[in-house]
N, C-alpha and C positions, 0 to 999 in steps of 0.2 A: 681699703684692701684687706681683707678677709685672712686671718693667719698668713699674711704673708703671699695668699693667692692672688694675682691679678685676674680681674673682671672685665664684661668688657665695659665698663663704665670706665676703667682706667686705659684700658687701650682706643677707646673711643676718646678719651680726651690727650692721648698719647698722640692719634692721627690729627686731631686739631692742631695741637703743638706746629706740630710737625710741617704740617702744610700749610701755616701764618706763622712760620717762620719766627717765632718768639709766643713769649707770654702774654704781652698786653690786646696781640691781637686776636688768639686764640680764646683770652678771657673776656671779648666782645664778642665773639660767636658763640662761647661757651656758657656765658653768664656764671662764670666762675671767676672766683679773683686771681690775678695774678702770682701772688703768695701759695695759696692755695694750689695753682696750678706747678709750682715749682715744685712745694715737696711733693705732690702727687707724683710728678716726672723723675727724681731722685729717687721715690720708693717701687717704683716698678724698676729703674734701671736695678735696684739690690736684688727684687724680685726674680727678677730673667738673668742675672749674673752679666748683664751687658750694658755695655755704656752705647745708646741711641744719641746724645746728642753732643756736638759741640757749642762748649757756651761761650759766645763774644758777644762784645758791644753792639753790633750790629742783633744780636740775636739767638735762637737756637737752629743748629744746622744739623739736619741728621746724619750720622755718622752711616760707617757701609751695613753697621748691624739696623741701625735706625731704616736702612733705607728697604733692607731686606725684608725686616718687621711689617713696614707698609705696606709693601708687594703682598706679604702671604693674609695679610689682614683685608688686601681688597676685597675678594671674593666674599668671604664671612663677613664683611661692612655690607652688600651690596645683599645678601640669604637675611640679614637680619632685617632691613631695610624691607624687604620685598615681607617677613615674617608678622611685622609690627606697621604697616603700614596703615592709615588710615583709611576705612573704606571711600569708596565713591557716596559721598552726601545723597545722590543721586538715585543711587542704587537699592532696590528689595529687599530688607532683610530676608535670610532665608529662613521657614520652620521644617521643621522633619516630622513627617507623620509617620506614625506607626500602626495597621490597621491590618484587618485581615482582608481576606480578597473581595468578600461583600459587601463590609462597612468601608474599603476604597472602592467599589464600585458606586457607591450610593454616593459620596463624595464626591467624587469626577464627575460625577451625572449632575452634581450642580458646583460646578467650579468658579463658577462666576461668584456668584453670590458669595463664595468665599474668601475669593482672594481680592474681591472691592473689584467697583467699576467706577474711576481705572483702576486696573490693579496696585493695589500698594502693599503687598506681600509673594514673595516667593516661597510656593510651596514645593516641597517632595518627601513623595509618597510612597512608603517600605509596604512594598505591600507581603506579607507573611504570617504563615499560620504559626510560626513561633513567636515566644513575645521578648522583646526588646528590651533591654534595663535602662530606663531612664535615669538612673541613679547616676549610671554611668557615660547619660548623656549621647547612647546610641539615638537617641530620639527625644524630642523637645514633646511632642504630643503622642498616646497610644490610648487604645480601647484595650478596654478590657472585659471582660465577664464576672468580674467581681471586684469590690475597691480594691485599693493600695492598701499595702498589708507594711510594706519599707517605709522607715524612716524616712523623713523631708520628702517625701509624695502628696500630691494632694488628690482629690477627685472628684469627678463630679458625674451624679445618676443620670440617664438618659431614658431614654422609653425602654420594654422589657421586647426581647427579641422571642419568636416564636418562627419555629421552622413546620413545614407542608409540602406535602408530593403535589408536584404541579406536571402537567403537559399540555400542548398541543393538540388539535381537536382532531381526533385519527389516531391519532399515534398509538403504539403496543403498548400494549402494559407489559412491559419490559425497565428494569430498574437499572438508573445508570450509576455505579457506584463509584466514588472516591476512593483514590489508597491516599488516605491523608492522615496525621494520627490531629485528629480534631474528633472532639464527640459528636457532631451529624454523620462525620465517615466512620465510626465505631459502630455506631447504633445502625447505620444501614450494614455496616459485615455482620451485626450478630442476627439484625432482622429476615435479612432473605439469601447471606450465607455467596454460595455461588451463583445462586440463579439470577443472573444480572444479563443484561446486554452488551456489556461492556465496563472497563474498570479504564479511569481515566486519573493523570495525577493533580493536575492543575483544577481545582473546584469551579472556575471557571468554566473550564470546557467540556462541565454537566448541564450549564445553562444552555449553551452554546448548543451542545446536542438536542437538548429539549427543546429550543425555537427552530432547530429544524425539525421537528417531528418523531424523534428517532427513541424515546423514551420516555420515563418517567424520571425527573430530578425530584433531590429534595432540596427543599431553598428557604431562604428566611420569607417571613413573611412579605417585607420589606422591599425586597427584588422580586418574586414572582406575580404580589400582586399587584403591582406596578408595570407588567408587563403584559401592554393586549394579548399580543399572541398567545398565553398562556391560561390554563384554568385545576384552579386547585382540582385534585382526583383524589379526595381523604382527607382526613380529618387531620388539622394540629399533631404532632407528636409534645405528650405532656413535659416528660421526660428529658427535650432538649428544650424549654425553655428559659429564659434565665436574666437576669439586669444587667447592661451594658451600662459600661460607667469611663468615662474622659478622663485620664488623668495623666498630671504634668507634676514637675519638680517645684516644689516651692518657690525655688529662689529663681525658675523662670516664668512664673505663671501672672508675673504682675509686671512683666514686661509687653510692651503697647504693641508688638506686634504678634505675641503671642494669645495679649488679652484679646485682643479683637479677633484674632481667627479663634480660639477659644466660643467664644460667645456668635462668631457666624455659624461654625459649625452645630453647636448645641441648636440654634435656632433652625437648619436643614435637618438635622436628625428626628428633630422633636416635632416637624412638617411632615417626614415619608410616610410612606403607608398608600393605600388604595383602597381599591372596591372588597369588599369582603364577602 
């Protein structure tokens, strides 16, 4: 008992006491000795200024403070319980990915292969164009655009992204621009300004528009050319492209459910692509 503080390591063996009714049997449940268990019980009663127990022959009985202490201890017994419980053996661990909305589209587009058949990982998926501090454990996996630059990060290269105006066979030449602060949606506001057919936020639903016919998108290579319905209209932009790089925290990157989605993943990224 820490200056004098009681823990609940002391109130946790206060309510054993308590409810076995003495020391010997409380120090069978507890795997604590009896001796032990007594000045424990004496140094929290100084602690709290209350006398919890009566001591006879027969044993300890709690007194009305004793009994009171138990009552307000249930709940915070039963929060901790629930807090530190052991998972389900059974159960998925979970990983958190971190990705923007085209590297989780390329993702979900092969989820199988990722998450094992049968599945033996639960995953989920942030999908945003801001990035996430894994430092801080918002996220167990994230993409990036350039390595880890923070302490206790690790990373790992992946193939080099390359973005293209794609459309649908018919469609205007009408440019459908993002309001996103990402460099694809920068480079299209300073390329063709307002002349757009429309400004959408979600980068998504620039692809979305372009497989119905209704525009020109710009898109990673990755996703447009992967897509029948679609056909590059222009050349590469040089300027947005750049090395995608995986990177996780050290001290989770050697753990087996992260290594192995680690290494599924790298092996779908380092497959995408299509007709060129």
């Amino acid at each position: 008992m820490a200056d004098g503080d009681p823990g609940w390591s002391d109130l946790h063996l206060f309510l054993a006491v308590a409810r076995a009714g003495g020391l010997s049997p409380a120090a069978r449940l507890t795997g604590t000795s009896p001796a032990t268990l007594g000045r424990r019980m004496v140094a929290l009663e100084r602690a709290l200024g209350r006398e919890l127990f009566v001591r006879h022959e027969r044993g300890y009985e709690p007194t009305a403070d004793g009994r009171k202490l138990m009552d307000d201890l249930a709940d915070v017994e039963a929060r901790i319980q629930r807090l530190t419980a052991r998972p389900d053996p059974g159960a998925r661990p979970l990983v958190k990915v971190s990705a923007g909305t085209w590297t989780t589209l390329a993702l979900l587009g092969r989820l199988d292969e990722i998450t094992g058949t049968p599945a033996d990982v639960r995953l989920r998926f942030i999908a945003a164009e801001n990035i996430l501090h894994i430092s801080r454990r918002e996220a167990v996996i994230g993409f990036r655009n350039r390595p880890p630059s923070e302490d206790g990060l690790a990373g790992r290269r992946l193939a080099r992204v390359e973005f293209a105006p794609y459309a649908a066979p018919g469609a205007p030449d009408l440019w459908i621009k993002v309001a996103a602060d990402t460099p694809s949606a920068r480079w299209l506001d300073r390329t063709i300004g307002p002349n757009a057919l429309c400004e959408v936020v979600a980068p998504r639903n620039s692809l979305d528009l372009a497989l119905a016919g209704k525009g020109v998108a710009l898109l990673p290579t990755f996703v447009g050319d992967t897509e029948p319905r679609l056909a590059r209209v222009g050349e590469t932009v040089p300027e947005l492209a750049h090395e995608q790089w995986l990177v996780t925290h050290q001290d989770d990157r050697h753990l087996p459910e992260v290594r192995r989605t680690i290494d599924r993943m790298c092996r779908v990224l380092t497959r995408r692509g299509g007709r060129r």
